[in-house]
VOPAGU-2260 file (C-alpha; in pm, 1 decimal, decimal comma):
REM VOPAGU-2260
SITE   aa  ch    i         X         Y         Z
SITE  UNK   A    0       0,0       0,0       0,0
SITE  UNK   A    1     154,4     308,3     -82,7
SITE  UNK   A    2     271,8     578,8     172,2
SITE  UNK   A    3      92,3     847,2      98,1
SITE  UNK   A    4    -267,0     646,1     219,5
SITE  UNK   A    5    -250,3     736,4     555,5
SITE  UNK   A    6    -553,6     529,5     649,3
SITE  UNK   A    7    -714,4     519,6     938,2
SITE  UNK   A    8    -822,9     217,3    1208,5
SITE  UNK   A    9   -1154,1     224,2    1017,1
SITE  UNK   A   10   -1005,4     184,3     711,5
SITE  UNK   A   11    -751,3     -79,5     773,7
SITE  UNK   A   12   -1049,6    -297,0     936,7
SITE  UNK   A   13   -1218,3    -240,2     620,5
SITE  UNK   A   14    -904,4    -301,6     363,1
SITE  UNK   A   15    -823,4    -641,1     562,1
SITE  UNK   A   16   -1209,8    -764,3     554,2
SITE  UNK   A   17   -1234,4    -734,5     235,8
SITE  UNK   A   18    -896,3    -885,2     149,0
SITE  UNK   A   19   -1027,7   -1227,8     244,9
SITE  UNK   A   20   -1269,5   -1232,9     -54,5
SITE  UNK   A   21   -1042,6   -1301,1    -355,0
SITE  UNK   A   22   -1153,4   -1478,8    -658,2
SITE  UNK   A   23    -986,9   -1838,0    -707,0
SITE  UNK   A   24    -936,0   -1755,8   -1077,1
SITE  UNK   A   25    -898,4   -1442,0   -1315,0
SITE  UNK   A   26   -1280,9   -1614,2   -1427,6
SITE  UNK   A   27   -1561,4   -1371,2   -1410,4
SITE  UNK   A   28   -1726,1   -1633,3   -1267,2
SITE  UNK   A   29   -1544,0   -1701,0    -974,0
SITE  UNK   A   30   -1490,3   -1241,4    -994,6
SITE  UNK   A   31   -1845,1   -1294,1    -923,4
SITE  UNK   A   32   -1853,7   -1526,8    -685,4
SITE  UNK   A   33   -1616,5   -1340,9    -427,5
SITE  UNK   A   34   -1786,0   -1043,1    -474,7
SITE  UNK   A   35   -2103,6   -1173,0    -391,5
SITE  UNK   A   36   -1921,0   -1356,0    -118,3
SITE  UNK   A   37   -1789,5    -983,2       7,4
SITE  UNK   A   38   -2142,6    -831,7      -8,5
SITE  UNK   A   39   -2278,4   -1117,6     218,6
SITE  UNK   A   40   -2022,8   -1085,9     436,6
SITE  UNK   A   41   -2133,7    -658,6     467,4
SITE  UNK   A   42   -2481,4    -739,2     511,7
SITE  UNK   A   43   -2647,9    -732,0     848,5
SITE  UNK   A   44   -2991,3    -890,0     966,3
SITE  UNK   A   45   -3267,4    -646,8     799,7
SITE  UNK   A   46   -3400,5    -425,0    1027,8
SITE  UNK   A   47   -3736,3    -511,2    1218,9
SITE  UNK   A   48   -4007,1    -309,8    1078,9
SITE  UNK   A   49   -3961,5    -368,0     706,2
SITE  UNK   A   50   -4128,0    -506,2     444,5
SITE  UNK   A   51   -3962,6    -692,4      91,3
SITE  UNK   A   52   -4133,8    -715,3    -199,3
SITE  UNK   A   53   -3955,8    -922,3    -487,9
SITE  UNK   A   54   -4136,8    -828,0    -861,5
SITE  UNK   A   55   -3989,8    -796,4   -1205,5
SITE  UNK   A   56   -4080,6    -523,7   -1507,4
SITE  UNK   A   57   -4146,2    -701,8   -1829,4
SITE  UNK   A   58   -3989,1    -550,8   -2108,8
SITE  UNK   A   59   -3934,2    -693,8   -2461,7
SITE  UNK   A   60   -4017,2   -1027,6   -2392,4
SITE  UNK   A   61   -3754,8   -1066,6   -2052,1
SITE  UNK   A   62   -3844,4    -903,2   -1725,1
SITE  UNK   A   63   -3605,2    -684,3   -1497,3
SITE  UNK   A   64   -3595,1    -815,9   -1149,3
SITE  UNK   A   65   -3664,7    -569,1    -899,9
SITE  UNK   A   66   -3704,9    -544,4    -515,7
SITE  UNK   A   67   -3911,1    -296,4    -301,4
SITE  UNK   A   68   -3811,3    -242,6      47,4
SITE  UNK   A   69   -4071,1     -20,4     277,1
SITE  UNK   A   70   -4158,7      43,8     607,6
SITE  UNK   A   71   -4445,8    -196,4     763,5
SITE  UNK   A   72   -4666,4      93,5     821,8
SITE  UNK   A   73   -4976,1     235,7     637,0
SITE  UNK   A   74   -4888,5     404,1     299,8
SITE  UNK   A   75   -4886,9     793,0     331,9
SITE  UNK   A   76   -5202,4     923,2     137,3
SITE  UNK   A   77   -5024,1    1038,7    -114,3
SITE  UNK   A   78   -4830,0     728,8    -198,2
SITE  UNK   A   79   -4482,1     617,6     -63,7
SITE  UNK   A   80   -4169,0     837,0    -145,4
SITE  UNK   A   81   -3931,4     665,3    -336,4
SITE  UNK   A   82   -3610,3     609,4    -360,8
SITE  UNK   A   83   -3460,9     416,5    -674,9
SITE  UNK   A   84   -3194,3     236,9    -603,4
SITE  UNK   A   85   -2900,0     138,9    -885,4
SITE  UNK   A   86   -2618,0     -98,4    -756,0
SITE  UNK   A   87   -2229,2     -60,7    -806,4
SITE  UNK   A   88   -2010,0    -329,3    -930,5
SITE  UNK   A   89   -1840,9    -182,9   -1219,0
SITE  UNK   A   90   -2124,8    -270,9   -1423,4
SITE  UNK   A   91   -1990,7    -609,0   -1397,7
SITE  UNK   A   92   -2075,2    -741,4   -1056,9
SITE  UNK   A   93   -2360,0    -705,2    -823,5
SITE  UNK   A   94   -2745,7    -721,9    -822,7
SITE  UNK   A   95   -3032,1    -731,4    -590,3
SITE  UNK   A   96   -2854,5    -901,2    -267,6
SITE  UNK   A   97   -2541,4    -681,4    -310,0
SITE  UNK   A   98   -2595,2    -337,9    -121,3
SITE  UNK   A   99   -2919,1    -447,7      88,7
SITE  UNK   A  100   -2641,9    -303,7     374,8
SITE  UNK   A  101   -2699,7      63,1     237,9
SITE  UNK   A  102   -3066,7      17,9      51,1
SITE  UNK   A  103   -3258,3    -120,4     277,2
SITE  UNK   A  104   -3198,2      79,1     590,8
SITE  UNK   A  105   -3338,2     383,4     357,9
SITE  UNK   A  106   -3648,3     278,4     383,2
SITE  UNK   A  107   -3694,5     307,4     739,5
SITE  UNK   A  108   -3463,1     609,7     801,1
SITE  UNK   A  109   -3642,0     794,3     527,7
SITE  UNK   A  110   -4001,4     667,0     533,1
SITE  UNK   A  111   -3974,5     545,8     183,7
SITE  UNK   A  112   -3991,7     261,1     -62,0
SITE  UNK   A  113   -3678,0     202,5    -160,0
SITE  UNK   A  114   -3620,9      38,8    -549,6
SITE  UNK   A  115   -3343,4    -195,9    -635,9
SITE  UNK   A  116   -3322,3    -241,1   -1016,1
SITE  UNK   A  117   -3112,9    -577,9   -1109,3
SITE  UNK   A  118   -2979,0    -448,6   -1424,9
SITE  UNK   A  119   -2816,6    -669,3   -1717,1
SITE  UNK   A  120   -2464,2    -671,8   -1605,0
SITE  UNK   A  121   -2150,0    -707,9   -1868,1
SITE  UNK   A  122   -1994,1    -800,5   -2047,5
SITE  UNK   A  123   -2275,0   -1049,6   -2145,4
SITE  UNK   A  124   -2439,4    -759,5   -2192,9
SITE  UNK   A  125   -2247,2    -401,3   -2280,8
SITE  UNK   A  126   -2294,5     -62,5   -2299,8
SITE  UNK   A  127   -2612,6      62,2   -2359,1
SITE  UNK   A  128   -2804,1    -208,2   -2161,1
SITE  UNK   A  129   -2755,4    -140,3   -1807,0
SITE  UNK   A  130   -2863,3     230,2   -1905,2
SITE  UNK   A  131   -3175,7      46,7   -2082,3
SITE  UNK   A  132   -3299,9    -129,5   -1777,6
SITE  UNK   A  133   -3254,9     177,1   -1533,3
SITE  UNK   A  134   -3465,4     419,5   -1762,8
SITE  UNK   A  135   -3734,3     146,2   -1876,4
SITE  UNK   A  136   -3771,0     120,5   -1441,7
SITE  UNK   A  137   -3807,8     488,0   -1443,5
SITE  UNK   A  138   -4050,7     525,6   -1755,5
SITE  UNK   A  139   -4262,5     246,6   -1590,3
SITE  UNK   A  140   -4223,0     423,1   -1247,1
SITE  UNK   A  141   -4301,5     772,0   -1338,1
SITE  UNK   A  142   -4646,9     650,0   -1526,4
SITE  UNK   A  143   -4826,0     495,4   -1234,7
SITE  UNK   A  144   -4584,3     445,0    -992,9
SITE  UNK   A  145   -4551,6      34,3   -1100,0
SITE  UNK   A  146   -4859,1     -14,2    -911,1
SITE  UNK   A  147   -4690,6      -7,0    -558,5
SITE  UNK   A  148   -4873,8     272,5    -413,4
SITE  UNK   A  149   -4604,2     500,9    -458,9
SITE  UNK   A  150   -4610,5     885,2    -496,4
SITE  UNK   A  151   -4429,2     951,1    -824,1
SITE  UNK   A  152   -4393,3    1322,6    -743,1
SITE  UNK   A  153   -4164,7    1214,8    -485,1
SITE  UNK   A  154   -3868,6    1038,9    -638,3
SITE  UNK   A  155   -3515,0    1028,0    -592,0
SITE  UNK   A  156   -3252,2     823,1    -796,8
SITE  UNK   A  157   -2927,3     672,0    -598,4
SITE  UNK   A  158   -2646,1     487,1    -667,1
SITE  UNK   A  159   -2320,2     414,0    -584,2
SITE  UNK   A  160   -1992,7     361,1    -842,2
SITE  UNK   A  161   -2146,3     224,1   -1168,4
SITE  UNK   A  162   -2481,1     297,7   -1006,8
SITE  UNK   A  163   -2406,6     614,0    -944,5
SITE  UNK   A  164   -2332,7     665,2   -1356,6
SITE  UNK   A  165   -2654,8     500,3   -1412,0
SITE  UNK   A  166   -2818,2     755,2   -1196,2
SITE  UNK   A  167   -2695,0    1082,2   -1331,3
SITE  UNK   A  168   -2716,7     963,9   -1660,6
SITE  UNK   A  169   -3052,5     848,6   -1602,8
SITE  UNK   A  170   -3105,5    1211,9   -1475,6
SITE  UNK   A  171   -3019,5    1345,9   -1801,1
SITE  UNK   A  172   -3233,9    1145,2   -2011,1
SITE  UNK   A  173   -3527,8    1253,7   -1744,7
SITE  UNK   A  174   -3528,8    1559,7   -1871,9
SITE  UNK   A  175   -3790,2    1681,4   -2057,2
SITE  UNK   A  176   -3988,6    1303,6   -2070,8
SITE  UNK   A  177   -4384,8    1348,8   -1942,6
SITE  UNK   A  178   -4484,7    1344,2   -1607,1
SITE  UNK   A  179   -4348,3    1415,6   -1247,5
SITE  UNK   A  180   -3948,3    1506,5   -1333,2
SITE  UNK   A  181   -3716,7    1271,7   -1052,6
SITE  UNK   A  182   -3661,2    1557,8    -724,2
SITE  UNK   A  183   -3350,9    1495,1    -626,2
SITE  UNK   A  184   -3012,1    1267,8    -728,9
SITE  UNK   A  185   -2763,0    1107,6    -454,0
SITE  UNK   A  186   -2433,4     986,2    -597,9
SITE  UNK   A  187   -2210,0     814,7    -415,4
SITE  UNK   A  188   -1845,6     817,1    -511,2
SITE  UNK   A  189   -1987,6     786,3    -888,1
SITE  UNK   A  190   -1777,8     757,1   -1225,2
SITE  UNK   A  191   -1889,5    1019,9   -1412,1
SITE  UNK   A  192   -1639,0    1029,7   -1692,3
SITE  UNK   A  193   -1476,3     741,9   -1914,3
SITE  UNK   A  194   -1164,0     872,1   -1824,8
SITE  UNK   A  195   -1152,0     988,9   -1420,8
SITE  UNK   A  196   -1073,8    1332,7   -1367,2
SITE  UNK   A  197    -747,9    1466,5   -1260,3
SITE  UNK   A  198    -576,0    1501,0   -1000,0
SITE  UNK   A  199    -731,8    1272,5    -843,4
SITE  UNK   A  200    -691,9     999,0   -1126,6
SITE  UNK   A  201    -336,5    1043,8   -1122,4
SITE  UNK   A  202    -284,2    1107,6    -694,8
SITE  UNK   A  203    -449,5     806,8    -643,4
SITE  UNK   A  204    -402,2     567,1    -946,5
SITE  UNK   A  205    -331,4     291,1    -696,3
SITE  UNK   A  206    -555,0     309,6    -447,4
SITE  UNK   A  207    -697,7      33,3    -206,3
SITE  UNK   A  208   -1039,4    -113,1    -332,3
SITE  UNK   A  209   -1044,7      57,0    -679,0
SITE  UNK   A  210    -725,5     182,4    -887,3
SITE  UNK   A  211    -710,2     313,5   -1178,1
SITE  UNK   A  212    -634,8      26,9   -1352,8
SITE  UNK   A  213    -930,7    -142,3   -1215,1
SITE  UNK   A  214   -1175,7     125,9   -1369,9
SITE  UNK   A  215    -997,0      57,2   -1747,2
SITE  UNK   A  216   -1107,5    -310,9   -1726,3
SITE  UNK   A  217   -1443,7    -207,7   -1594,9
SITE  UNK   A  218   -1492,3      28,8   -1881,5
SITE  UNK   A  219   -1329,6    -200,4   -2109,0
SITE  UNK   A  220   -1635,4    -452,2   -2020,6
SITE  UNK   A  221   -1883,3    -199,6   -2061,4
SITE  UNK   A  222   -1747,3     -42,0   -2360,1
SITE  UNK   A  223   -1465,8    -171,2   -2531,3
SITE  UNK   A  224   -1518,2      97,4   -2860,7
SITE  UNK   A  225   -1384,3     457,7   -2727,3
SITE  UNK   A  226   -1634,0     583,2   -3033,0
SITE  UNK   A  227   -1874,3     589,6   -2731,4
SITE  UNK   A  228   -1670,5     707,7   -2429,9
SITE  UNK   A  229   -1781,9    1043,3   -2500,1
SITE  UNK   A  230   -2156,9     935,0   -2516,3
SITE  UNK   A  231   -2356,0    1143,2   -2169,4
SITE  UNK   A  232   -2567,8     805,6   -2119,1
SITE  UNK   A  233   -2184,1     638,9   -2059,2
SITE  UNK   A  234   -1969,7     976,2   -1918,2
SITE  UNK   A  235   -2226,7    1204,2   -1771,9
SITE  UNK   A  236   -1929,2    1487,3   -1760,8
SITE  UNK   A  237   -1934,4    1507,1   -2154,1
SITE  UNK   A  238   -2264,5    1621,4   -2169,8
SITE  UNK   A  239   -2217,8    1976,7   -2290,9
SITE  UNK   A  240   -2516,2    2110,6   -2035,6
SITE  UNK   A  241   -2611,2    1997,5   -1745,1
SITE  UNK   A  242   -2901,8    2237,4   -1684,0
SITE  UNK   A  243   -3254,4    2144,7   -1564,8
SITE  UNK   A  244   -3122,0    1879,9   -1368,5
SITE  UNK   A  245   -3239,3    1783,6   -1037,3
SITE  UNK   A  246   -3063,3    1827,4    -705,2
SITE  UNK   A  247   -2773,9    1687,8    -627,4
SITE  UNK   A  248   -2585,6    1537,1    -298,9
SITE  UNK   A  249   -2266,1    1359,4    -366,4
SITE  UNK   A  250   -2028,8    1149,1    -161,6
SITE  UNK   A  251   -1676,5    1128,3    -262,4
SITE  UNK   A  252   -1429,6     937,9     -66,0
SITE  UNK   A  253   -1079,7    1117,7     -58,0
SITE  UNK   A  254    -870,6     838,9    -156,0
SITE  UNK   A  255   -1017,4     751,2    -478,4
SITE  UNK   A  256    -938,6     770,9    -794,0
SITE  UNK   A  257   -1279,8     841,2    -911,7
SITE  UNK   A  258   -1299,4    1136,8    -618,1
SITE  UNK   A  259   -1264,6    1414,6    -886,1
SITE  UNK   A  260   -1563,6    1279,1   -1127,8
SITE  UNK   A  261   -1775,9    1396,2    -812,7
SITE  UNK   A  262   -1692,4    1706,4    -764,7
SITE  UNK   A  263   -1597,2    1841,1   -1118,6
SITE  UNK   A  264   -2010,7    1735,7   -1134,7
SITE  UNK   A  265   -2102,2    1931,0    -807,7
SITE  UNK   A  266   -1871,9    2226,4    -943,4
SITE  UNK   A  267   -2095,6    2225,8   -1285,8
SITE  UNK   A  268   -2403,5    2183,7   -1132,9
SITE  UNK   A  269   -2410,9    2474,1    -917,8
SITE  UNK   A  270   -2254,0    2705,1   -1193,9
SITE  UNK   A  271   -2594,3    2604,4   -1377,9
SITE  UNK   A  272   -2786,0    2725,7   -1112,3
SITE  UNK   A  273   -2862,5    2400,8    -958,2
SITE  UNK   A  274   -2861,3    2271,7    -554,2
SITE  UNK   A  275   -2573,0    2068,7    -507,3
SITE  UNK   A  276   -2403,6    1919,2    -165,5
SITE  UNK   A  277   -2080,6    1751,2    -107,0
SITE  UNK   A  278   -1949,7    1511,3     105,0
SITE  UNK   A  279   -1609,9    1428,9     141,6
SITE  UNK   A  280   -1509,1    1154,9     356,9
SITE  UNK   A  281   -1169,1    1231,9     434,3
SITE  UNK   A  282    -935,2     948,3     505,4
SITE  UNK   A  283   -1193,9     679,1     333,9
SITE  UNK   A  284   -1160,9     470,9       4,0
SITE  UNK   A  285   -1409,0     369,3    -288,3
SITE  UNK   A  286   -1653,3     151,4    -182,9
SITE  UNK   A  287   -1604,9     234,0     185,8
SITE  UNK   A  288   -1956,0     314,7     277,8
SITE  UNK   A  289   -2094,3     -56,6     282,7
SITE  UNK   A  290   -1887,2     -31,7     610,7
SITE  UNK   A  291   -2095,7     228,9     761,2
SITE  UNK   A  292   -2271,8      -1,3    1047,7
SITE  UNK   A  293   -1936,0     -69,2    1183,3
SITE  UNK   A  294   -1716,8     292,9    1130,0
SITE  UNK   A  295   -1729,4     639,4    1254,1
SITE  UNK   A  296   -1626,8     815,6     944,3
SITE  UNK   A  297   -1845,4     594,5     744,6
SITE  UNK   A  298   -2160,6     627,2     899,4
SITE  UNK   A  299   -2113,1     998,2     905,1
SITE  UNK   A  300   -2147,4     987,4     515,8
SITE  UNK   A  301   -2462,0     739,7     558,2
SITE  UNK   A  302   -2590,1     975,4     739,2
SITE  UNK   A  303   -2525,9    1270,9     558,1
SITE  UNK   A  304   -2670,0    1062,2     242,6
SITE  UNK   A  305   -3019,0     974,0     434,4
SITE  UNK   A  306   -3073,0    1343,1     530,3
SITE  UNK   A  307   -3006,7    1438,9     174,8
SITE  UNK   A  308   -3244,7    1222,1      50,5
SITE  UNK   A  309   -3514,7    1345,8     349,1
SITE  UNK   A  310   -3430,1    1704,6     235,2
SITE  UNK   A  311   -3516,5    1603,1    -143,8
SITE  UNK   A  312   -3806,5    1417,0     -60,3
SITE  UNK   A  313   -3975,4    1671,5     133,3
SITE  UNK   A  314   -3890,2    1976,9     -67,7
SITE  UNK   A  315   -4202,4    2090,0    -269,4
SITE  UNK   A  316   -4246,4    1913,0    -616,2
């Protein structure tokens, strides 16, 4: 580990957990296996109080699996909140049982349902179709709220890493489409550009949990042709305007090399006029925030994440 990553307790415990999930092969089976291995290992009991709903969306003759998580209470009259919910993993890795540790607790903490799309992963399935599935959940969602009782004038779009691509680029296509627009977006440590912004691409080009390196084989999965690495629905930074979007909180962990996606996209957001908070957790790496039940640092950005969610779901539509 280099010198410069002066991490703390928090982060050590976290680095040496999830050092004993390595894959038995370069496979992506068996890169699939540990990871799912890793995200089991994260995930506490669910909280008491909460209700799971498994359902899938048909589209196009297959159906995208989905998962509702609300509280066990009586819907508001207006329909639940919502928060929708798209998973990291480098596009690669990752589905509905993968980040219950940061999902599900959403729905209590914010008296919401909260929507976990299981997206077509790659490379079995490239570029544009992860994209495909998230915005075919919206469409469906905005209409009539799936038929899950849930207001669709109060709807937020999360995600973390490759989820939290998905969501600002889902926040671009929103734009414009008919019916309620989405009221707020919550990235968390997102990659926002096909190649990650500098300095911190550079600074931190080998750091713990997610180099540099690492991103060029995701993207290389996703989308091998760099004809569409400048494509908004792919890079979210290369979209020439970013106006009329919703607002924004994002999380950015400090030693990342992705930190500088995060806030080159708060930075443009607010020169367009738009609400935009930042957190940055000092001291903590990508992926860090499954960790938040058992770390100080880490549950301070959970935290900050749920009240930015409560802030965008209560703001007037």
């Amino acid at each position: 580990m280099a010198s410069r990553y002066q991490l703390s307790v928090e982060m050590q415990s976290f680095v040496k957990q999830c050092a004993l999930f390595q894959p038995a092969d370069d496979s992506l089976s068996e890169m699939r296996v540990a990871y799912d291995a890793l995200c089991r290992y994260f995930t506490p009991p669910l909280p008491a109080g909460l209700q799971v709903t498994e359902l899938a969306l048909p589209v196009a003759g297959r159906a995208i699996p989905l998962r509702l998580y609300r509280p066990a209470a009586d819907r508001p009259p207006a329909g639940w909140p919502c928060v929708l919910y798209l998973h990291g993993g480098g596009w690669m890795l990752g589905g509905l049982d993968s980040h219950v540790v940061i999902a599900a607790p959403l729905a209590l903490q914010c008296a919401a349902a909260v929507l976990v799309v299981d997206y077509r992963l790659a490379p079995e399935h490239a570029f544009p179709a992860a994209f495909e599935d998230c915005l075919a959940v919206w469409d469906a969602l905005r209409l009539d709220g799936l038929g899950l009782g849930i207001d669709t004038a109060r709807v937020v779009v999360a995600g973390d890493s490759a989820g939290g691509n998905l969501a600002a680029a889902l926040c671009l296509a929103a734009r414009g489409r008919p019916g309620p627009p989405l009221c707020g977006q919550a990235l968390l440590y997102p990659a926002l550009a096909a190649v990650p912004t500098e300095p911190a691409a550079s600074e931190h080009a080998d750091a713990p949990l997610l180099s540099r390196a690492d991103m060029r084989y995701y993207l290389e999965q996703y989308a091998a042709d760099p004809a569409l690495h400048a494509d908004p629905r792919l890079a979210p930074l290369a979209a020439g305007d970013l106006s009329a979007l919703p607002p924004a909180f994002v999380a950015v962990a400090e030693y990342d090399p992705l930190r500088d996606d995060g806030l080159l996209y708060v930075q443009r957001l607010r020169a367009q006029g738009i609400a935009a908070e930042c957190h940055v957790g000092h001291g903590l790496l990508h992926g860090c925030l499954r960790f938040w039940p058992q770390g100080r640092e880490t549950a301070r950005m959970y935290q900050a994440l749920r009240d930015a969610i409560r802030r965008m779901l209560a703001a007037q539509p």
